[in-house]
Biopython code that builds the backbone (N, CA, C, O; Angstrom):
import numpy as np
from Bio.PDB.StructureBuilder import StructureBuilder

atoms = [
    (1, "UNK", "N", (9.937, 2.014, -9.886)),
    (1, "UNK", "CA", (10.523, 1.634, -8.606)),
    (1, "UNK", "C", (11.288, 0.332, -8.805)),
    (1, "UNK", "O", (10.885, -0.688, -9.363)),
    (2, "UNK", "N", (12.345, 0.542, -8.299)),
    (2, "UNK", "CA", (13.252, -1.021, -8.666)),
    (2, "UNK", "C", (12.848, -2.079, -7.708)),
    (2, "UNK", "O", (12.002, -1.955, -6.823)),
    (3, "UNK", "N", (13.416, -2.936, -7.932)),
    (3, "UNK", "CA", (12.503, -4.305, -7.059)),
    (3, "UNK", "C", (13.387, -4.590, -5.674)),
    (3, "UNK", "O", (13.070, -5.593, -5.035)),
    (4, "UNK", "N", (14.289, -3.906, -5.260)),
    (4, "UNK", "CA", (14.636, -3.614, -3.772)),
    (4, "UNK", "C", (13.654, -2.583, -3.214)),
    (4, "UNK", "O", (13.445, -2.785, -2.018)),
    (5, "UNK", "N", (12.914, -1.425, -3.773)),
    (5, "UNK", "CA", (12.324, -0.229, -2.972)),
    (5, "UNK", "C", (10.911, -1.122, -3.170)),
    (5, "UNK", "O", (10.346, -1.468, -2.133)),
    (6, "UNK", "N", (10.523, -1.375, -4.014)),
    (6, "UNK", "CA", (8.996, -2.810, -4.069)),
    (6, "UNK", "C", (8.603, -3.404, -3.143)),
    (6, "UNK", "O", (7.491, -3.436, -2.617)),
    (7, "UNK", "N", (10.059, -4.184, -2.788)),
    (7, "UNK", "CA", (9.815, -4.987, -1.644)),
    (7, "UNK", "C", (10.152, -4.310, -0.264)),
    (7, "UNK", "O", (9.777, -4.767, 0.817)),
    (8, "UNK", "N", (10.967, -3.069, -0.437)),
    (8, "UNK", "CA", (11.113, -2.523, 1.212)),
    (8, "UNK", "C", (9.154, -1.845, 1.110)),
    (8, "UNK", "O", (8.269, -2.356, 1.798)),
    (9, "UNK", "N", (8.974, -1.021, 0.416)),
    (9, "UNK", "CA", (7.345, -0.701, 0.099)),
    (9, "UNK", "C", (6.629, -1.766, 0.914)),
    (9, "UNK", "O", (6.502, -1.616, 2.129)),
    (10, "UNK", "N", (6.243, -2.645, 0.400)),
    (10, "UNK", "CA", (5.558, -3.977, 0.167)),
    (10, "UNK", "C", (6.059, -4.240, 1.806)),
    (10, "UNK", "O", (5.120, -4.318, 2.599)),
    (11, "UNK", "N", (7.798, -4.422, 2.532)),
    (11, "UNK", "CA", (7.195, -4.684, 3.910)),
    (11, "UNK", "C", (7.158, -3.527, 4.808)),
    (11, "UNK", "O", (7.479, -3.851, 5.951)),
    (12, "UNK", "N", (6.840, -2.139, 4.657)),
    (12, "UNK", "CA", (6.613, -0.511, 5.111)),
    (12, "UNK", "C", (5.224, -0.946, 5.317)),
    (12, "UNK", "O", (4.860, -1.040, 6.489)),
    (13, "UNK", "N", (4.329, -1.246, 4.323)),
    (13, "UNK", "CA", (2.638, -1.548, 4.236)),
    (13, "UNK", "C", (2.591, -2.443, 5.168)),
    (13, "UNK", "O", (1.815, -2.175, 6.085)),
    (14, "UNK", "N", (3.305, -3.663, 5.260)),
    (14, "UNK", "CA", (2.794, -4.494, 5.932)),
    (14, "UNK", "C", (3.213, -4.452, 7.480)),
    (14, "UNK", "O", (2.812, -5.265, 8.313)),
    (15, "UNK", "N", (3.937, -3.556, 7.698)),
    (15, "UNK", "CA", (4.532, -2.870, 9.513)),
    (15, "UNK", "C", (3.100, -2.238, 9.349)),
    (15, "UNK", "O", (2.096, -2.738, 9.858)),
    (16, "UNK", "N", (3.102, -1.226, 8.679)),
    (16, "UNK", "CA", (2.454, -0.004, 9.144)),
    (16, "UNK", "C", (0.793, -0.905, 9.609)),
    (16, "UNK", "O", (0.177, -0.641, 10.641)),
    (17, "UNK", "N", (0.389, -1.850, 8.681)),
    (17, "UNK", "CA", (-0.811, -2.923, 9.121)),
    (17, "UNK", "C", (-1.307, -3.290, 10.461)),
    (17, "UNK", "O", (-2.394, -3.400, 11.028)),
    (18, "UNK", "N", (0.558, -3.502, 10.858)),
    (18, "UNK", "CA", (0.303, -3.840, 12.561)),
    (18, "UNK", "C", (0.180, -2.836, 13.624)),
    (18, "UNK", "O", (-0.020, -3.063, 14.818)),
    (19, "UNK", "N", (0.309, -1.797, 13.100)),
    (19, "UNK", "CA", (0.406, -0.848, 14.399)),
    (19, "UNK", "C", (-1.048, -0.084, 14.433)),
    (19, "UNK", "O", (-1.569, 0.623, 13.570)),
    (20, "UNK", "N", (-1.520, -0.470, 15.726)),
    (20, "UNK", "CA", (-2.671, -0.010, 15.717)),
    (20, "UNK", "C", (-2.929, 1.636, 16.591)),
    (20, "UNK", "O", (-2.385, 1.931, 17.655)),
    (21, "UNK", "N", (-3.700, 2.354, 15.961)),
    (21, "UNK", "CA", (-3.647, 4.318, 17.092)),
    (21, "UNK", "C", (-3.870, 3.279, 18.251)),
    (21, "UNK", "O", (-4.375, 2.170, 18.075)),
    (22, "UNK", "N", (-3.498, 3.697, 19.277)),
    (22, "UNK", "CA", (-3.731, 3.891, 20.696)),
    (22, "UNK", "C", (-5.133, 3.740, 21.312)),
    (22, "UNK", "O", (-5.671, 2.956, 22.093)),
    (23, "UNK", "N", (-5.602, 5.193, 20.390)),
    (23, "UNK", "CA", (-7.471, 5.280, 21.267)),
    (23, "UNK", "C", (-8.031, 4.889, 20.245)),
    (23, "UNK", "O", (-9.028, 5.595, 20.097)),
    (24, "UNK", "N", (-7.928, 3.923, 19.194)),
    (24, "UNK", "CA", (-9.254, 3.736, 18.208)),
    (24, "UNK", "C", (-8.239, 1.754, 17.659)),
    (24, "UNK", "O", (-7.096, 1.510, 17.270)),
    (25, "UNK", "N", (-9.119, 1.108, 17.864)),
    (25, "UNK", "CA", (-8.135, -0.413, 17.523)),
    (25, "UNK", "C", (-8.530, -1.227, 15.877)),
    (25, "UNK", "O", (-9.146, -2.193, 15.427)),
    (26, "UNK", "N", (-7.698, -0.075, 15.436)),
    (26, "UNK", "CA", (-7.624, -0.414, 14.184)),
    (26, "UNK", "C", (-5.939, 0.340, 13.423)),
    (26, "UNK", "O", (-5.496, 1.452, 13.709)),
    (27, "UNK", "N", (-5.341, -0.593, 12.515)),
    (27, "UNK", "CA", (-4.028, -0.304, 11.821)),
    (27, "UNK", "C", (-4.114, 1.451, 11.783)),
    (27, "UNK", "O", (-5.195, 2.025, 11.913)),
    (28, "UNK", "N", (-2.761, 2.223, 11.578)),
    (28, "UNK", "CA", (-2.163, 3.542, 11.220)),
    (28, "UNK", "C", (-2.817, 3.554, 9.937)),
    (28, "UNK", "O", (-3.435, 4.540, 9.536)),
    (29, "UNK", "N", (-2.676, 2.298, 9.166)),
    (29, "UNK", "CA", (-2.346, 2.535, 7.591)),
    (29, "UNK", "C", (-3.709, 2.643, 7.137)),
    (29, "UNK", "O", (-3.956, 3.523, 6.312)),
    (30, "UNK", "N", (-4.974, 1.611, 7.693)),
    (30, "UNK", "CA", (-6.469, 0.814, 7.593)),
    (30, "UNK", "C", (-6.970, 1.972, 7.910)),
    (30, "UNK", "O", (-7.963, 1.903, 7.186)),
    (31, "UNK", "N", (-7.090, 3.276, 8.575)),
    (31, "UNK", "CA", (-7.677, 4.221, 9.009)),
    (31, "UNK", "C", (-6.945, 5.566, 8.629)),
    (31, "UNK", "O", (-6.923, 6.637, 9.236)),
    (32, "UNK", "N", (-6.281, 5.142, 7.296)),
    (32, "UNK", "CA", (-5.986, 6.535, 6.170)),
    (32, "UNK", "C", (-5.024, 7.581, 7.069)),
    (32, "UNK", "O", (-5.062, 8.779, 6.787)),
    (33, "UNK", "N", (-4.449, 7.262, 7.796)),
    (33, "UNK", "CA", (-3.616, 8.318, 9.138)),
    (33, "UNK", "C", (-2.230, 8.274, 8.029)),
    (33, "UNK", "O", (-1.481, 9.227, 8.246)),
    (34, "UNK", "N", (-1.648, 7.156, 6.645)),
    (34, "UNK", "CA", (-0.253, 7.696, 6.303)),
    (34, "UNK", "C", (-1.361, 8.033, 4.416)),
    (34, "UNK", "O", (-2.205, 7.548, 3.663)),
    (35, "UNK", "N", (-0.492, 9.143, 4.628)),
    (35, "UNK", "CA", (-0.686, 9.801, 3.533)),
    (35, "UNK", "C", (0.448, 9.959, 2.416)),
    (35, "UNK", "O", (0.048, 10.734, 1.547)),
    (36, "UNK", "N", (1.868, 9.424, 2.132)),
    (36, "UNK", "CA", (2.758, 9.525, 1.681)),
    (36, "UNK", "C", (3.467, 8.163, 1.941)),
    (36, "UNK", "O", (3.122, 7.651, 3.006)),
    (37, "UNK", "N", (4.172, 7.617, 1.380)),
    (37, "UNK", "CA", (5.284, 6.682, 1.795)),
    (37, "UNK", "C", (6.060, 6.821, 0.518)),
    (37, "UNK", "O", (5.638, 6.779, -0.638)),
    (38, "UNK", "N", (7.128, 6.972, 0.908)),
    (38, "UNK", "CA", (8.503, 7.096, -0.535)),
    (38, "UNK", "C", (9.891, 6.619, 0.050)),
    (38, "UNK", "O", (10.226, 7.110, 1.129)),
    (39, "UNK", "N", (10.777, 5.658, -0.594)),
    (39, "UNK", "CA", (11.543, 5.448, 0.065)),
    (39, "UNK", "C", (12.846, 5.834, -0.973)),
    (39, "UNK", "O", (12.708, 5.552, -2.163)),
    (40, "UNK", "N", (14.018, 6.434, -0.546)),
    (40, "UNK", "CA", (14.804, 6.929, -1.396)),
    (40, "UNK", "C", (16.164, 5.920, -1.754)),
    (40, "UNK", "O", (16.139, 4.951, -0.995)),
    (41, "UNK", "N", (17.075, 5.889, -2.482)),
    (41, "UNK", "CA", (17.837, 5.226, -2.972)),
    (41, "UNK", "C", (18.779, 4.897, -1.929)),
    (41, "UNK", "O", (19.358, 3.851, -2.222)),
    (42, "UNK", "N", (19.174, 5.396, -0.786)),
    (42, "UNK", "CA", (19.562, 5.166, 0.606)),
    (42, "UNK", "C", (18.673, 4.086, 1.370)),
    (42, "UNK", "O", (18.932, 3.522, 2.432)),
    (43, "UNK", "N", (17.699, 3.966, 0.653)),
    (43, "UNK", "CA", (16.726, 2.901, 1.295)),
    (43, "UNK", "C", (16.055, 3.151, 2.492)),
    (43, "UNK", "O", (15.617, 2.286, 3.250)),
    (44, "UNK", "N", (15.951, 5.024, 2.721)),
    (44, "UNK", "CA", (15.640, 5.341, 3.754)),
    (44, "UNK", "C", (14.103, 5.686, 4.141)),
    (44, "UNK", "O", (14.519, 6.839, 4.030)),
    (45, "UNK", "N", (13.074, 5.783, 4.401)),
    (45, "UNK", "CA", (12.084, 5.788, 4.509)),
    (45, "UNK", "C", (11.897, 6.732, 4.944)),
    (45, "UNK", "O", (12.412, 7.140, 5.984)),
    (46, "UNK", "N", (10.821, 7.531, 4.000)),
    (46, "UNK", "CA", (10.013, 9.289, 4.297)),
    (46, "UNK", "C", (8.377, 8.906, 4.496)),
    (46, "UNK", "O", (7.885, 8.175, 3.636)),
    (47, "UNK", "N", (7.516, 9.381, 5.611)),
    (47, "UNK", "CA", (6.330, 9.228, 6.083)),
    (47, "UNK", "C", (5.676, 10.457, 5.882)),
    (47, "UNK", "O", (6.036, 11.283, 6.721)),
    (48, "UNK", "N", (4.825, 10.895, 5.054)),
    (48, "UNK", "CA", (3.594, 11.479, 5.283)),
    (48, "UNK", "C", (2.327, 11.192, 6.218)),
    (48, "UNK", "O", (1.291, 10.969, 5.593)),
    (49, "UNK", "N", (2.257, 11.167, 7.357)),
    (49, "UNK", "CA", (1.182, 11.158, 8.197)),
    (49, "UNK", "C", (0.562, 12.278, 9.059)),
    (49, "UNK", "O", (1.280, 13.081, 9.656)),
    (50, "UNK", "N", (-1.034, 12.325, 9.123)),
    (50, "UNK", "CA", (-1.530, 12.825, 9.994)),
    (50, "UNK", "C", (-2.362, 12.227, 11.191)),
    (50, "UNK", "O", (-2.463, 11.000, 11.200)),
    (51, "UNK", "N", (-2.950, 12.911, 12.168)),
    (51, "UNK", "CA", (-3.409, 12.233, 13.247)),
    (51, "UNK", "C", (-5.094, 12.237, 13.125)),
    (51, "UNK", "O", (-5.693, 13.055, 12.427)),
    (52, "UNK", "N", (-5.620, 11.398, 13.760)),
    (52, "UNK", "CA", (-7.556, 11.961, 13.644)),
    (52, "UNK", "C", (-7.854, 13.035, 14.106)),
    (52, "UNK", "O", (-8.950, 13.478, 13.763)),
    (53, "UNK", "N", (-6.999, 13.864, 15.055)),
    (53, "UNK", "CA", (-7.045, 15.124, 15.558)),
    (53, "UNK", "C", (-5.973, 15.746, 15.954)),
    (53, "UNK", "O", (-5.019, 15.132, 16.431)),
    (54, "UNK", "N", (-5.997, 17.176, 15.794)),
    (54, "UNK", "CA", (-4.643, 17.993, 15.771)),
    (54, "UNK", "C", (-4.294, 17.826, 17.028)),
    (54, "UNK", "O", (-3.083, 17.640, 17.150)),
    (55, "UNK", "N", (-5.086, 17.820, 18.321)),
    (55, "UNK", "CA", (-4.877, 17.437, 19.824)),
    (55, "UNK", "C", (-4.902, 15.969, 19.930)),
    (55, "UNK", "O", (-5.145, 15.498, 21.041)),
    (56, "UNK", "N", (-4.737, 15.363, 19.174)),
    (56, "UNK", "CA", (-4.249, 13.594, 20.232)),
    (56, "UNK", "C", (-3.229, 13.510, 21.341)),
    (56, "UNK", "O", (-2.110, 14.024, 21.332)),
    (57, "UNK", "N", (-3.590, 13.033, 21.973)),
    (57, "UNK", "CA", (-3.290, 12.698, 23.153)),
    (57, "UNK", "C", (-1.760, 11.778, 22.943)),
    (57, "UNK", "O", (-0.637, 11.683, 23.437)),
    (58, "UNK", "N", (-2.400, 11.349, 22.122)),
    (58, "UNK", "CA", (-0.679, 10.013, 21.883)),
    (58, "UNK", "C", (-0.327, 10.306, 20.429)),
    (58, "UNK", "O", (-0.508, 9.396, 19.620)),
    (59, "UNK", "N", (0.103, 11.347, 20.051)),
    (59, "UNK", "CA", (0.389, 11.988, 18.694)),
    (59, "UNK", "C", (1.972, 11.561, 18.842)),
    (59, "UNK", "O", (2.699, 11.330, 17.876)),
    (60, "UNK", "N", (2.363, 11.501, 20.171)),
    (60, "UNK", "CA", (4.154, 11.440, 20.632)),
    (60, "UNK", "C", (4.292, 10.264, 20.333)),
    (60, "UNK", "O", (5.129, 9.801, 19.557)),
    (61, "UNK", "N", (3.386, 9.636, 20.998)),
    (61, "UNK", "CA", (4.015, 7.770, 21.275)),
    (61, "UNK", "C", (3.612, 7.212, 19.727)),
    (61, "UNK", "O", (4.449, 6.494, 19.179)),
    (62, "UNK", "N", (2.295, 7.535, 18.972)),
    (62, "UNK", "CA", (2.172, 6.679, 17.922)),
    (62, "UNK", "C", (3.326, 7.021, 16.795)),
    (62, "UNK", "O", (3.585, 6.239, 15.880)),
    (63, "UNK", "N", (4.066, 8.439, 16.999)),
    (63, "UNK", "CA", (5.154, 8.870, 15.840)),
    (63, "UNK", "C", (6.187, 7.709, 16.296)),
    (63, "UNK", "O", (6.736, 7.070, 15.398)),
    (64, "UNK", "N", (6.471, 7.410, 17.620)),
    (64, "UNK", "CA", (7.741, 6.573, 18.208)),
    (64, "UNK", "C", (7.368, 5.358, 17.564)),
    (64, "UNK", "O", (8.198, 4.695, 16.942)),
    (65, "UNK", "N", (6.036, 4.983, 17.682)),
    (65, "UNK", "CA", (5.848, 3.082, 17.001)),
    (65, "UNK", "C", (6.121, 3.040, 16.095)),
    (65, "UNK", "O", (6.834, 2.158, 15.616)),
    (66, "UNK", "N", (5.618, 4.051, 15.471)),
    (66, "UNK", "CA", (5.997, 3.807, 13.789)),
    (66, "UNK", "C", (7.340, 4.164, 13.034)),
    (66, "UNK", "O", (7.654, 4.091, 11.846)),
    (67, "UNK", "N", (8.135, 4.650, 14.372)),
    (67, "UNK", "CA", (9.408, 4.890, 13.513)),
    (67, "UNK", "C", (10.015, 3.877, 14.344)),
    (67, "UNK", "O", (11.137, 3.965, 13.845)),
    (68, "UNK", "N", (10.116, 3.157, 15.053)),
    (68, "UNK", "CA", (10.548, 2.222, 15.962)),
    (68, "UNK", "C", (10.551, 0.806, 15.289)),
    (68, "UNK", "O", (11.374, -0.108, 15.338)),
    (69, "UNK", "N", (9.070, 0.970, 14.495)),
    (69, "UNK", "CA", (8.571, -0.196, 13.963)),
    (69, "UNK", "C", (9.173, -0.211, 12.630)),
    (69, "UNK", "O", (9.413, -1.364, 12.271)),
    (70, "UNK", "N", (9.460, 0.580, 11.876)),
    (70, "UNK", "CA", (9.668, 1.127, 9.752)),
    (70, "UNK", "C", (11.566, 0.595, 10.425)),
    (70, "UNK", "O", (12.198, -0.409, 10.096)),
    (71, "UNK", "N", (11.848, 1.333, 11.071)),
    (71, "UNK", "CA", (12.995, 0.936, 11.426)),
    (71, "UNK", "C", (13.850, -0.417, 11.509)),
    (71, "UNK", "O", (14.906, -0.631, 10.915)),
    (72, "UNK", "N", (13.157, -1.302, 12.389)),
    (72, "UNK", "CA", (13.472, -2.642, 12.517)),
    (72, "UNK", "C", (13.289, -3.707, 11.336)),
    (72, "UNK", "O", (13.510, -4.907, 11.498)),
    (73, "UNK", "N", (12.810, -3.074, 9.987)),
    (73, "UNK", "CA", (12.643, -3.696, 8.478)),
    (73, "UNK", "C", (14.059, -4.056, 8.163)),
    (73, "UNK", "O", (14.830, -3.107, 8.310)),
    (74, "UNK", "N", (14.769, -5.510, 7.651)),
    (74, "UNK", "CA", (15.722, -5.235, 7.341)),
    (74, "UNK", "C", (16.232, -4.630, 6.053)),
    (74, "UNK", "O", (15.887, -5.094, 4.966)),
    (75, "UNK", "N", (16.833, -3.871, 6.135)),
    (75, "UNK", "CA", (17.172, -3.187, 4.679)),
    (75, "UNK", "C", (17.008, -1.768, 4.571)),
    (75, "UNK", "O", (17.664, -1.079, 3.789)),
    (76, "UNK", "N", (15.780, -1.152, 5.672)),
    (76, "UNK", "CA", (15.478, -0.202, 5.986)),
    (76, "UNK", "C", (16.698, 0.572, 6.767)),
    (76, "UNK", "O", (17.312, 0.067, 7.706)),
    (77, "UNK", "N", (17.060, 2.433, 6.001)),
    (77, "UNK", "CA", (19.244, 2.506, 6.532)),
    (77, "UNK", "C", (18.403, 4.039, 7.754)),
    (77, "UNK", "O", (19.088, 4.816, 8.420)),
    (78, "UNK", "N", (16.603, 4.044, 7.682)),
    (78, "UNK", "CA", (16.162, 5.172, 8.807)),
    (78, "UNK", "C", (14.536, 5.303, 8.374)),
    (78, "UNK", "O", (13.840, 4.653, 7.594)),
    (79, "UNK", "N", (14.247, 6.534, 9.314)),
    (79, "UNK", "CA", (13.098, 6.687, 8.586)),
    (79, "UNK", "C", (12.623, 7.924, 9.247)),
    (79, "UNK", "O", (13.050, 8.183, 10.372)),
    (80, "UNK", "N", (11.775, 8.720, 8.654)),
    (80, "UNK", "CA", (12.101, 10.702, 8.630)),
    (80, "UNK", "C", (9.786, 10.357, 8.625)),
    (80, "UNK", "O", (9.026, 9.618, 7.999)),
    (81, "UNK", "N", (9.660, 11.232, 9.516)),
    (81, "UNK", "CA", (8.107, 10.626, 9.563)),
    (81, "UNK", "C", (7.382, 12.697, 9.372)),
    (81, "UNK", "O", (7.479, 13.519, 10.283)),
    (82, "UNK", "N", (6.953, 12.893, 8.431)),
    (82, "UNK", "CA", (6.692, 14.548, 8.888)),
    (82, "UNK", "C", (4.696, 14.549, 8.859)),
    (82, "UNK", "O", (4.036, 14.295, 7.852)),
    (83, "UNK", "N", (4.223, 14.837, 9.977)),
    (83, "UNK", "CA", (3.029, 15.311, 10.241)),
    (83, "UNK", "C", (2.010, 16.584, 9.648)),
    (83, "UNK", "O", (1.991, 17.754, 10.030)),
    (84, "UNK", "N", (1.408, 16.111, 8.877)),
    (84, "UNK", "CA", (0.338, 17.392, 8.547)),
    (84, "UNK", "C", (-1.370, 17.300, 8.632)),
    (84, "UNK", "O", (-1.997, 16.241, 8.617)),
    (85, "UNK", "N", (-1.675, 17.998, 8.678)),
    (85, "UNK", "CA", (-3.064, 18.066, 8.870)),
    (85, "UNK", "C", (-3.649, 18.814, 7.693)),
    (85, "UNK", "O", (-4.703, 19.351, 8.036)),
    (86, "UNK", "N", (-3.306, 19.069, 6.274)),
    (86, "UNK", "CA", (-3.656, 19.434, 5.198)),
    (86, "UNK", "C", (-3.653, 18.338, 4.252)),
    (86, "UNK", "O", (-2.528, 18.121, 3.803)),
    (87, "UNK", "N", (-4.630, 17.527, 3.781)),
    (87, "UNK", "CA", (-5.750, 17.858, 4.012)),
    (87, "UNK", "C", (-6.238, 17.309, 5.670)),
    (87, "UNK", "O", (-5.397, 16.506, 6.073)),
    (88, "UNK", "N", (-7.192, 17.505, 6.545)),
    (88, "UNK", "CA", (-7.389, 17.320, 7.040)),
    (88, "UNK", "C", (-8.164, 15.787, 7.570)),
    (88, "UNK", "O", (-9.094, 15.688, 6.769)),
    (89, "UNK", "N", (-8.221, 14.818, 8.316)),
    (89, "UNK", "CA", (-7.983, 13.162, 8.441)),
    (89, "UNK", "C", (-9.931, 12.877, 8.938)),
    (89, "UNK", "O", (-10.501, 13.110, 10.004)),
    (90, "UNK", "N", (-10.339, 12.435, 7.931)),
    (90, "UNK", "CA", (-12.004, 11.824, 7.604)),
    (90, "UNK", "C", (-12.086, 10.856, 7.852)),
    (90, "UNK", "O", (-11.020, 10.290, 8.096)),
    (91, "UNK", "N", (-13.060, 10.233, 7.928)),
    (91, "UNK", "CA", (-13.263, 8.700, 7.821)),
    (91, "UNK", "C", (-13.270, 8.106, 6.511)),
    (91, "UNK", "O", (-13.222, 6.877, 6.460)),
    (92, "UNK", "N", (-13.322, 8.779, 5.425)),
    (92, "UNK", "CA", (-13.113, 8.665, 4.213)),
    (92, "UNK", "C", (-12.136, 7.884, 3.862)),
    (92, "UNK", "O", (-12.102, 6.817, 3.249)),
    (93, "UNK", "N", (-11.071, 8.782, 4.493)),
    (93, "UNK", "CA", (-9.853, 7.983, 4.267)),
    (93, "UNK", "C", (-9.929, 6.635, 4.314)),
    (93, "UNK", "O", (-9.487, 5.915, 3.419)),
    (94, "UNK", "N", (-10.549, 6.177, 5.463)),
    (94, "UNK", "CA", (-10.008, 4.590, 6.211)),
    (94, "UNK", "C", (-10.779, 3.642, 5.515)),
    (94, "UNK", "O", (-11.967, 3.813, 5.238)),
    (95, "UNK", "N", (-10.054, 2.547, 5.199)),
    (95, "UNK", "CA", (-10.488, 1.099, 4.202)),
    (95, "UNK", "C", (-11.363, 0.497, 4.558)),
    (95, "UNK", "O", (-11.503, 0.323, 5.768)),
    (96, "UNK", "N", (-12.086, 0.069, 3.832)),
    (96, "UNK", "CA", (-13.720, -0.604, 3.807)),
    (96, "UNK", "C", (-13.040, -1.384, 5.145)),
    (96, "UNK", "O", (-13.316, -0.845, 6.217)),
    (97, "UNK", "N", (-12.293, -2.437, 5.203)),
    (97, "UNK", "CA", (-11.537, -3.556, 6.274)),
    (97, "UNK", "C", (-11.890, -2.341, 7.564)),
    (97, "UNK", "O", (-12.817, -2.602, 8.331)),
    (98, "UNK", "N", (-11.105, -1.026, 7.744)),
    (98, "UNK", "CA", (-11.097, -0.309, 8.911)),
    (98, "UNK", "C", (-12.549, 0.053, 9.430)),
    (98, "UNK", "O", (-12.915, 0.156, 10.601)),
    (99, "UNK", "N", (-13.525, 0.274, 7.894)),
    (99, "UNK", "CA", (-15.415, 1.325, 8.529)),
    (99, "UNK", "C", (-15.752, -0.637, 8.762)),
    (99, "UNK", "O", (-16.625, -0.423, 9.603)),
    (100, "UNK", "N", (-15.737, -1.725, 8.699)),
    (100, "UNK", "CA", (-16.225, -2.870, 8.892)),
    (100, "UNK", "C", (-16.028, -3.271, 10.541)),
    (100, "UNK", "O", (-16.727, -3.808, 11.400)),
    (101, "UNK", "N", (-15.084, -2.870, 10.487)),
    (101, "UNK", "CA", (-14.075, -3.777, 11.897)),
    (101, "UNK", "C", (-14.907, -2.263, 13.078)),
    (101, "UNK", "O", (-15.518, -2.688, 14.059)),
    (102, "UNK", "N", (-14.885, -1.386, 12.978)),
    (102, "UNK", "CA", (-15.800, -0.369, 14.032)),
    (102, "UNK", "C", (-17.072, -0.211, 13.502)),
    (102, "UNK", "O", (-17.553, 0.905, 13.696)),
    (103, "UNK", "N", (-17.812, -1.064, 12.841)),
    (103, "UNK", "CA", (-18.788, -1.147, 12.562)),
    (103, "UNK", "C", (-19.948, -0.048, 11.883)),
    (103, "UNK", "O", (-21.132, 0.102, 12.185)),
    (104, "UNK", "N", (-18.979, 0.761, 10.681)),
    (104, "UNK", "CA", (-19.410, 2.141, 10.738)),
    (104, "UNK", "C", (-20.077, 1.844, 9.076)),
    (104, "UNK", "O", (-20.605, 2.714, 8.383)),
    (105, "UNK", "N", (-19.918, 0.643, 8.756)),
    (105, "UNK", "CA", (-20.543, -0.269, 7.600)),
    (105, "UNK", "C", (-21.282, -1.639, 7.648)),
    (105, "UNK", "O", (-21.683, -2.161, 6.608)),
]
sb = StructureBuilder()
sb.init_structure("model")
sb.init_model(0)
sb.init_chain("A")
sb.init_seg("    ")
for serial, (resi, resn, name, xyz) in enumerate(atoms, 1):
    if name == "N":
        sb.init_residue(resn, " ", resi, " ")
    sb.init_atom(name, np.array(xyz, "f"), 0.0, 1.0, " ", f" {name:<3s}", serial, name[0])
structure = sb.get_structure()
C-alpha cells in the first residue's frame, strides 16, 4: 500500500472509531460491524459491513453516517459501502475496548 492509501486507511479507522450504532454506544469499527476496508487508486473508498441484525431498525441511517462521515476525509474522491451478513455479526468480532466498555468482560 503506498503511503497516500496508509494514511487515507489510517484516517477511514479513525472516522469509522467515532461513529457509534444508534441502539448499542459503542464505535461501527470497536464492535466488528466493518468487515473489509480497501481503498482504490482513485482514492475512493470500498466498505465491507454488516449490521448486529439483518432487521435493524437504523440499518438506513447508520449506512448514511458512515458514508457521510468516510466522505468528509480529505483526499477521500467517494465511498461505495456494500452490506452482508455472511459471515454472520458475533460478539466475537468486537474489540476487547468494545466487550469492556458494555461490560461483557
Amino acid at each position: 500500500m503506498d503511503e497516500i492509501k496508509s494514511k487515507l486507511m489510517k484516517a477511514v479507522v479513525r472516522k469509522l472509531k467515532t461513529i457509534q450504532d444508534p441502539e448499542i454506544p459503542v464505535s461501527v469499527y470497536d464492535l466488528g460491524l466493518i468487515y473489509n476496508i480497501e481503498i482504490d487508486d482513485d482514492q475512493k473508498v470500498f466498505l465491507v459491513m454488516t449490521h448486529t441484525t439483518p432487521t435493524c431498525p437504523m440499518a438506513d441511517v447508520l449506512v448514511e453516517m458512515i458514508n457521510d462521515a468516510i466522505t468528509s476525509i480529505p483526499g477521500v474522491t467517494g465511498c461505495s459501502i456494500e452490506i452482508t451478513f455472511e459471515p454472520a455479526w458475533s460478539k466475537e468480532r468486537m474489540s476487547d475496548e468494545a466487550l469492556i466498555d458494555l461490560g461483557l468482560i
